[in-house]
Steps between C-alpha positions, in 0.01 A plus 500: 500500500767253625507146422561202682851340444410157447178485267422854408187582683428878614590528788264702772590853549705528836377736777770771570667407815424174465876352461637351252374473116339200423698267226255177530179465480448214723741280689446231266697717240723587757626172536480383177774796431657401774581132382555648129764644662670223619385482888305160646443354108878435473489263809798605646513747852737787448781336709527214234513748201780689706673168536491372152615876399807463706614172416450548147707830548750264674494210234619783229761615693629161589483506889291157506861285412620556870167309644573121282 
């Protein structure tokens, strides 16, 4: 019997055909995985992490002296 991802309890048996396996149990634990992974609990959309990646990328490699 499969468990749920997030805090362990069985999991219902799926019907066949019915889709995809389930990994949750509810979508309380589905969002509580979700932020655990670093989504809406880090505060920050995924534009601003992109940003912050590529001028921290661009602060290493010394490209920020030509903006002073």
């Amino acid at each position: 019997m499969r468990a749920c991802a997030e805090c362990g309890q069985r999991l219902p048996r799926a019907l066949p055909g019915a889709g995809r396996m389930l990994v949750y149990c509810t979508p309380a634990c589905r969002q509580r995985a979700y932020r655990r992974r670093g989504g809406q609990a880090s505060g920050t959309t995924g534009a601003q992490r992109a940003r912050r990646t590529r001028q921290a990328a661009a602060g290493q490699a010394g490209e920020d002296d030509h903006h002073a």
